[in-house]
C-alpha positions in Angstrom: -11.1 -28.4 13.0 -8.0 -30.6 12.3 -8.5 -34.6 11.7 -5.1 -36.6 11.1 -5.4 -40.1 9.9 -2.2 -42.4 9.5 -3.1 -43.2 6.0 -3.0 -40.5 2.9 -5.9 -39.8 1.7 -6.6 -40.1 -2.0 -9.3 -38.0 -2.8 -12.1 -36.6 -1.0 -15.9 -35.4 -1.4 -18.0 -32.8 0.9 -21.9 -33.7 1.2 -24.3 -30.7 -0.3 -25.3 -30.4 3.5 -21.9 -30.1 5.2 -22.5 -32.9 7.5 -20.9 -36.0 5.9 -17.8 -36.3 3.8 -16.3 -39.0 1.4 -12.8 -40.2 1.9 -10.8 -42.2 -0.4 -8.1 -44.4 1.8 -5.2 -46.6 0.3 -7.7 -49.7 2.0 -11.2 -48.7 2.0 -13.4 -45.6 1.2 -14.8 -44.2 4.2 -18.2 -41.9 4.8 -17.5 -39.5 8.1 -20.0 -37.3 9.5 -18.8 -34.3 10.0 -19.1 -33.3 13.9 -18.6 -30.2 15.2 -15.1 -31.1 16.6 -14.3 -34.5 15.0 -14.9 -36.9 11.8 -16.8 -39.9 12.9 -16.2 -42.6 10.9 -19.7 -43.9 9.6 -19.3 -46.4 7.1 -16.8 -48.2 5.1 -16.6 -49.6 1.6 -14.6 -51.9 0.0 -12.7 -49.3 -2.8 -9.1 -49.4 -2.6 -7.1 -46.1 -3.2 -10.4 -44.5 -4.7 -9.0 -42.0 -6.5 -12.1 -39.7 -7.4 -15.4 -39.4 -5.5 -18.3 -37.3 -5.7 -21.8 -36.8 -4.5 -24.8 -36.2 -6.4 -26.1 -32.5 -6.3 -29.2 -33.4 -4.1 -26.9 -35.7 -2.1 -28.8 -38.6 -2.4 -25.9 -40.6 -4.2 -22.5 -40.5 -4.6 -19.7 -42.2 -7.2 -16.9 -43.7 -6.5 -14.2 -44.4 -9.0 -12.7 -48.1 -8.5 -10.1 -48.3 -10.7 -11.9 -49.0 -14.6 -15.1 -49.4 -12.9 -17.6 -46.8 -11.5 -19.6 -47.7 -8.4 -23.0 -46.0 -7.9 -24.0 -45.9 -4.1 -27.3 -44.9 -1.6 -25.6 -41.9 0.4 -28.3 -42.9 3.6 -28.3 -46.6 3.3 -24.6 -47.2 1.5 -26.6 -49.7 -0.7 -24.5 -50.2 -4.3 -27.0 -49.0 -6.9 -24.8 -50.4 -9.9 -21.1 -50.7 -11.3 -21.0 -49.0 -14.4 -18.3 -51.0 -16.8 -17.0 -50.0 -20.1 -13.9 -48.1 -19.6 -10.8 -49.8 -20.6 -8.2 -47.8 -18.7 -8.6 -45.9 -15.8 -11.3 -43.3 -15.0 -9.5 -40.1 -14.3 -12.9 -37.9 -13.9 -16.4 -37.6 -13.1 -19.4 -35.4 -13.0 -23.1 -35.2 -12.1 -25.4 -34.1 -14.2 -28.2 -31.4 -13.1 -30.6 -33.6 -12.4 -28.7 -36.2 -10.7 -30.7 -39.0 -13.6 -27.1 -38.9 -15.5 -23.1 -39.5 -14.3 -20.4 -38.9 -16.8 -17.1 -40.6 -16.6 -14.0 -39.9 -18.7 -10.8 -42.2 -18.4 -7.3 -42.9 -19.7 -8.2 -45.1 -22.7 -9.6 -41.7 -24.4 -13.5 -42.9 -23.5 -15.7 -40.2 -22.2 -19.7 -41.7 -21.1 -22.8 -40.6 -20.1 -24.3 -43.0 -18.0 -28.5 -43.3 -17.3 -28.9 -43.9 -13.1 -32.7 -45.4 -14.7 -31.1 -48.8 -16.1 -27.3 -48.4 -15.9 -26.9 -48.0 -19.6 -25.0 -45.2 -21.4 -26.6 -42.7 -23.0 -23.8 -41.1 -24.7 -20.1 -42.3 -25.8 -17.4 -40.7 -27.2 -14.1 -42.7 -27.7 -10.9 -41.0 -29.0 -7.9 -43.6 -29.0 -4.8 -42.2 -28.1 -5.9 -39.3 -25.8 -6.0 -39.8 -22.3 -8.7 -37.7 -20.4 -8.0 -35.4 -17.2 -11.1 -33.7 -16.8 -14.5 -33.7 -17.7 -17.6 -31.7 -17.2 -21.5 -31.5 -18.1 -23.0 -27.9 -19.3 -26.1 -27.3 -16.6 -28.7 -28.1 -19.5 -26.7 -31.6 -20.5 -26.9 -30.9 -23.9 -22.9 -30.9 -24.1 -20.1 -32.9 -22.6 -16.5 -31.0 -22.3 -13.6 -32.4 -21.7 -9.6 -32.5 -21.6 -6.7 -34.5 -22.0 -3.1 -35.2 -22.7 -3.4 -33.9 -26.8 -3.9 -30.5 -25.1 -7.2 -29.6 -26.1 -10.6 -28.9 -24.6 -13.2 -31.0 -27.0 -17.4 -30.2 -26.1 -18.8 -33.1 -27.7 -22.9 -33.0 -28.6 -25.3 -35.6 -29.8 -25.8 -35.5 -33.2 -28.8 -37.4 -35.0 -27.5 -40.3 -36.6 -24.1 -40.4 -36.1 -23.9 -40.7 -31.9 -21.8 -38.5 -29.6 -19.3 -36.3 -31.7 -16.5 -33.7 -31.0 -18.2 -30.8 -32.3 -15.4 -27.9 -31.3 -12.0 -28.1 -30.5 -9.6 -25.8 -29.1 -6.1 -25.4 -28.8 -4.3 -24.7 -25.0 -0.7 -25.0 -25.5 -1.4 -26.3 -21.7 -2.4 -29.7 -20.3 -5.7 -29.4 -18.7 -6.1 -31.2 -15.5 -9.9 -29.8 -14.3 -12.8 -27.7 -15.5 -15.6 -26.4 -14.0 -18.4 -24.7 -15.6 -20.7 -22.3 -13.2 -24.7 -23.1 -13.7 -24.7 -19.5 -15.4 -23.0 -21.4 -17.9 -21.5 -18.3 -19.6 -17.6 -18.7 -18.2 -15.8 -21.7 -18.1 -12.5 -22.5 -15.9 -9.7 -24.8 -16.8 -6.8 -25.8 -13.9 -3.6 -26.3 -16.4 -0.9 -28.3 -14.8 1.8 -25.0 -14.4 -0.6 -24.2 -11.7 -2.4 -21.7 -13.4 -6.2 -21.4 -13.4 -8.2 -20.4 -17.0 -11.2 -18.5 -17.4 -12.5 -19.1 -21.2 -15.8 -17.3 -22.7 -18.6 -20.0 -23.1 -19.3 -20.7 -26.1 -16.0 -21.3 -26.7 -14.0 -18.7 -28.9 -10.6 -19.3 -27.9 -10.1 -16.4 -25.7 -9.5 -16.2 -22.2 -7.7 -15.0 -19.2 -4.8 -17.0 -16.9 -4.3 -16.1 -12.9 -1.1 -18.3 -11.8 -2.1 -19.9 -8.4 -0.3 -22.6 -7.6 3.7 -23.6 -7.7 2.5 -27.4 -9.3 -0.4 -28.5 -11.1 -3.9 -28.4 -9.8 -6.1 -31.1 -9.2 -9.3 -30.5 -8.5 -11.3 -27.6 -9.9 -15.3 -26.6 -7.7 -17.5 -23.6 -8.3 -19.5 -23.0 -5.2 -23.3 -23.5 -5.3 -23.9 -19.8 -5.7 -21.3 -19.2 -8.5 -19.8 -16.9 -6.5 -16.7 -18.4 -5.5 -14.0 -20.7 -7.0 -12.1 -23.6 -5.2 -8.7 -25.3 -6.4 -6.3 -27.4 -5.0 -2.7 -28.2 -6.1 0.0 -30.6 -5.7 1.7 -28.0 -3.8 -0.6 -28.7 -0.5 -2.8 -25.4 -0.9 -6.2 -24.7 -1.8 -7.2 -21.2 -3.0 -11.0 -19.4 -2.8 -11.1 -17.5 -5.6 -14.0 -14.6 -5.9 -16.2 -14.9 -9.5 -17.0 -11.5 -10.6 -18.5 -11.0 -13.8 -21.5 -9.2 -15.0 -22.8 -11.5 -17.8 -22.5 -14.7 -15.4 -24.5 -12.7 -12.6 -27.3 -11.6 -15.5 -27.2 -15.7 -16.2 -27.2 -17.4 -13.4 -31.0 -17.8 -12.2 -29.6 -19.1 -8.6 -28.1 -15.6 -7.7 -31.9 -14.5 -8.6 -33.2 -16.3 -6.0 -33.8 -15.5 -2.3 -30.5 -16.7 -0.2 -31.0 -18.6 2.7 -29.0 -17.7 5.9 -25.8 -20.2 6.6 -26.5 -23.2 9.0 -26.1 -22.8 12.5 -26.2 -26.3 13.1 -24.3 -29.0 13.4 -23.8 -33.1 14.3 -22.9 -34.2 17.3 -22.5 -37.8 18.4 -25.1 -39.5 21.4 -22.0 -40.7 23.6 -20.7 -36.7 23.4 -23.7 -35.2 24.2 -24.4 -38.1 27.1 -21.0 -37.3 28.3 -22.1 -33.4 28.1 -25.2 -33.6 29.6 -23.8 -35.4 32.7 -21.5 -33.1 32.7 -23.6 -30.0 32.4 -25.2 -32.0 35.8 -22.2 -32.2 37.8 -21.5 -28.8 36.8 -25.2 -27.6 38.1 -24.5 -29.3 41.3 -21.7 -28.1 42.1 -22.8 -24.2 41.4 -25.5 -25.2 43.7 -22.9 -26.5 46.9 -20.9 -23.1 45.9 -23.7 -20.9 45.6 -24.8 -22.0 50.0 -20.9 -21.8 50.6 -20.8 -18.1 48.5 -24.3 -17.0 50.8 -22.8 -18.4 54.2 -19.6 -16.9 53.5 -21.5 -13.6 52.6 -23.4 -13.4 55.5 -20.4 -13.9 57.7 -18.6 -11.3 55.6 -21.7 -8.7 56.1 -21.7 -9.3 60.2 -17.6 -8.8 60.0 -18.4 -5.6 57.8 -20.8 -4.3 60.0 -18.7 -4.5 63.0 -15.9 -2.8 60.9 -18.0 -0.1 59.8 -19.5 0.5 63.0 -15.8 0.8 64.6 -14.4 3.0 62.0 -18.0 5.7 62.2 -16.9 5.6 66.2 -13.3 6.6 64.8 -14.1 8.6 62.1 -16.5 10.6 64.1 -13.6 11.2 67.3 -11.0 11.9 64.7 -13.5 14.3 62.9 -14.7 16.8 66.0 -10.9 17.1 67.0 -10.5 18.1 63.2 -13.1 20.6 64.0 -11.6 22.1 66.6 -8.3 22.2 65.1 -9.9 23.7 62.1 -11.6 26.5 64.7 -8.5 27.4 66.1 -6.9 27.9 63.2 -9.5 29.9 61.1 -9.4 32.3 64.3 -5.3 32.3 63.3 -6.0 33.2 60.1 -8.4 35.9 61.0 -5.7 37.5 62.9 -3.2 36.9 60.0 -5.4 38.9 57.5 -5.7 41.5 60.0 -2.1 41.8 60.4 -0.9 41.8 56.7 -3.9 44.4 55.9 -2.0 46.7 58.3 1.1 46.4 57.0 0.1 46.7 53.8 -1.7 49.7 53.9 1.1 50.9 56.1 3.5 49.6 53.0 1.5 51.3 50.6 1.7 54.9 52.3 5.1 54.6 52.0 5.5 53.8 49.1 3.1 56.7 47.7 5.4 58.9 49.5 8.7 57.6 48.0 6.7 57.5 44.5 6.1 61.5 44.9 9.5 62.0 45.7 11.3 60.2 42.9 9.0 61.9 40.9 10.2 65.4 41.7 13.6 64.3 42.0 12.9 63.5 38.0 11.4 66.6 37.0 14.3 68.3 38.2 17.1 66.3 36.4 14.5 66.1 33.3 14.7 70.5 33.8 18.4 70.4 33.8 18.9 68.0 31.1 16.4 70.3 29.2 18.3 73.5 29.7 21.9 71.8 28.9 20.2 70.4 25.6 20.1 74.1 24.4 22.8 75.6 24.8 24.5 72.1 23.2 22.1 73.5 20.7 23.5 77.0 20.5 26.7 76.0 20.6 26.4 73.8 17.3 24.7 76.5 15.6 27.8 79.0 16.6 30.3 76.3 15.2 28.4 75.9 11.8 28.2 79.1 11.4 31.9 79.9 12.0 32.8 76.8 10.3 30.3 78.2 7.1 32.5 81.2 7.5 35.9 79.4 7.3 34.5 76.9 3.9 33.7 80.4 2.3 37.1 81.9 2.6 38.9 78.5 1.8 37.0 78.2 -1.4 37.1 82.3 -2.2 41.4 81.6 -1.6 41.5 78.4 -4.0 39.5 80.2 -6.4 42.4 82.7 -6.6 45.0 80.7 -6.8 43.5 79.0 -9.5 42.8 81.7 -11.6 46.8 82.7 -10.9 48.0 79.5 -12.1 45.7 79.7 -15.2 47.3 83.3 -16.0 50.9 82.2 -15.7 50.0 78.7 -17.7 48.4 80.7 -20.5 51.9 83.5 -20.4 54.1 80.4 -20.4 52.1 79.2 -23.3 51.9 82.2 -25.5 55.8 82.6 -24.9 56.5 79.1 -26.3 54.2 79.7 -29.7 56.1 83.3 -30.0 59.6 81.1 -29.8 58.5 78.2 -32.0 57.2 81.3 -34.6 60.8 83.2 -34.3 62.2 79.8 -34.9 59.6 79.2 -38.1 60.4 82.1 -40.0 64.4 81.5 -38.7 63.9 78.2 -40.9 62.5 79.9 -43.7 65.3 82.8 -43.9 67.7 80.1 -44.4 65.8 78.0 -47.1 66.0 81.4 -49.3 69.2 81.9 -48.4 69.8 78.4 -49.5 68.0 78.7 -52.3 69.2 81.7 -53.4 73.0 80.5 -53.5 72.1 77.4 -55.1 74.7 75.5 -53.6 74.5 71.9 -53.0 76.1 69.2 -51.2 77.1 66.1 -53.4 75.9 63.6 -50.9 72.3 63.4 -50.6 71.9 61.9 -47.9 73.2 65.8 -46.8 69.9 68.5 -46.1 70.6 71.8 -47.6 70.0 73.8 -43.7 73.0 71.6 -42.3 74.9 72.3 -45.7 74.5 76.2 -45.3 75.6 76.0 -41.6 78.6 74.1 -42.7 79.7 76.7 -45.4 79.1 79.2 -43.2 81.2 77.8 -40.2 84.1 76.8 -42.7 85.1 73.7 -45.6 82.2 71.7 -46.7 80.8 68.0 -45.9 83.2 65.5 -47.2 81.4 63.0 -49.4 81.6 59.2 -47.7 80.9 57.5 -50.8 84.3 55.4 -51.3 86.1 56.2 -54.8 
């Protein structure tokens, strides 16, 4: 379902039941019943640009914020229960307690209250001056108030005896907190920072916790479902994200997801003038099957006489159209008979014939195959002539190079024993002429002169001059 409305809509608030829903307007702050494809405007009240509402948890009331005031109202009747006064600047958030007897309010001027629905008096204050409050919340039990502002801290405030109200842990979030929620387990607790990313801290408080970025602006509003199971937030951005709760100590904690689960409601509100409309409708309707169900009958009835005349012409048809089929199909088995007749004749007479050809190929093979046998050996005995004569002709090549080997050796070792008996007569030659040599004991001057060439010299006639120059 979509609803557009010409104004913008400040802030808004679903009843427990689904049915009815709070809308804050820039004029007036209007209760719609939710229909099942409309709002219906129900009543309106005299709140300008309400910029936080919320009903009780039974339903049964709802606040409005109006400005520094907080209005108390009769969801059924719309009757104003009370305006609760004390806040000096604006009221930025509120928040039911368990037992819808208490409403706490937390506003700009650094004021956070807890307000009694029995007299209209506060039960609890808490002022910090200086710190201007985004968020606030109630643990399930209402024995502690947390809440956020613009100093960047989450504060849980507890009565103490004596002294009122006081902050009794602080922490540190780097972060401005614009909403909290706390499940009724009470063991987590979620924080909407305004970078668009939604905390989950440990509850008690220890400081620790883990960030899931959701949103491109700041979120602001913060809701955990009735059954703790699932997480709503909405941003400046124009998107709201369902967000599953999954954790083991909140599911061991939270006594509601003990209990048996009723079944979602079928149901849903429709106005008197819509379902007037409807039923007359739903009439009209009824009639007019009625007129078309006597046109449908008359019209079948004059389709089942046409029909039967149809069928009765086509069975005369069909019937003329099937015994010349029948004859046709006679006529043509008996041609077929004949056929079969035919072709078995020829094909015995075909296979005869071919038994006959068969036979003859086959001696015609066996006599090439006899030939082809015969020729085969005497290829045979015509190899084994030529290896033996070429056996024959290998034995007297090798038996001829054998010989001419051995030849060459003899006149390689004759040449060889002639050369040693030459370089021996030239040996002792040599040594004949060193006696000699010796034995004359003449010497040439130059030594650069050997004695053999010396000898040869005197022998052949004058000596070797001496080169030396004088």
């Amino acid at each position: 379902m979509n609803k557009a409305f010409a104004e913008e809509a400040y802030s808004i608030a679903i009843h427990p039941t689904g049915l009815q829903m709070l809308v804050g307007f820039a004029d007036k702050l209007r209760l719609l019943s939710v229909l099942m494809d409309d709002l219906k405007t129900v009543k309106e009240i005299a709140i300008k640009a309400c910029r936080d509402v919320a009903f009780s948890n039974g339903g049964q009331y709802f606040a409005a914020v109006n400005g520094i005031t907080l209005s108390l109202y009769n969801t059924y009747t719309c009757e104003c229960l009370g305006n609760l006064r004390g806040h000096n600047g604006k009221i930025r958030a509120i928040c039911w307690g368990a037992s819808d007897t208490t409403v706490v309010s937390a506003g700009a001027d650094g004021a956070v209250y807890e307000w009694r629905l029995s007299d209209l008096k506060r039960e609890k204050e808490n002022v910090l001056k200086g710190c201007q409050y985004s968020a606030v919340i109630a643990t399930p039990d209402m024995t502690a108030l947390i809440a956020a502002g613009s100093d960047r801290k989450i504060k849980e405030m507890e009565d103490n005896s004596g002294a009122g109200t006081q902050v009794t842990r602080e922490l540190e979030t780097q972060s401005l907190i614009t909403a909290l929620a706390l499940p009724y387990g009470g063991k987590i607790l979620f924080a909407a920072t305004d970078a668009g990313g939604v905390r989950c801290y440990k509850y008690p408080l220890t400081g620790e916790f883990y960030e899931v970025k959701c949103h491109e602006g700041p979120i602001t509003r913060l809701h955990v479902s009735y059954d703790d199971c699932l997480l709503v937030s909405a941003g400046e951005d124009g998107s709201v994200l369902l967000l599953d709760i999954r954790d083991k100590e909140l599911a061991k904690a939270s006594t509601r997801q003990q209990q048996e689960k009723l079944p979602w409601a079928e149901e849903v509100l429709v106005s008197r003038a819509e379902l007037e409309e409807r039923r007359s409708h739903i009439t009209e309707l009824e009639q007019q099957v009625a007129e078309l169900t006597m046109q449908t009958e008359y019209q079948l009835r004059l389709k089942d006489l046409h029909m039967q005349e149809r069928v009765k012409e086509m069975t005369d048809k069909f019937n003329t159209e099937l015994d010349s089929d029948r004859q046709k199909f006679e006529l043509l088995l008996q041609e077929k008979n004949e056929q079969e007749m035919e072709y078995e004749e020829k094909l015995k007479q075909a296979e005869l014939r071919h038994s006959s050809q068969l036979a003859a190929l086959d001696g015609q093979y066996q006599i090439k195959l006899m030939a082809e046998v015969e020729r085969y050996q005497q290829l045979l005995q015509e190899k084994e002539a030529l290896n033996e004569r070429w056996d024959e002709q290998n034995a007297l090549l090798v038996e001829s190079h054998e010989r001419v080997i051995a030849e060459l050796a003899e006149e390689a070792e004759a040449k060889l024993a002639e050369e040693v008996l030459a370089a021996e007569a030239l040996r002792q030659e040599k040594t004949a002429m060193e006696k000699e040599a010796a034995e004359l004991g003449v010497q040439c001057p130059n030594p650069k002169c050997s004695s053999i060439a010396f000898l040869t010299a005197r022998s052949s006639g004058p000596g070797c001059k001496d080169e030396t120059p004088a």
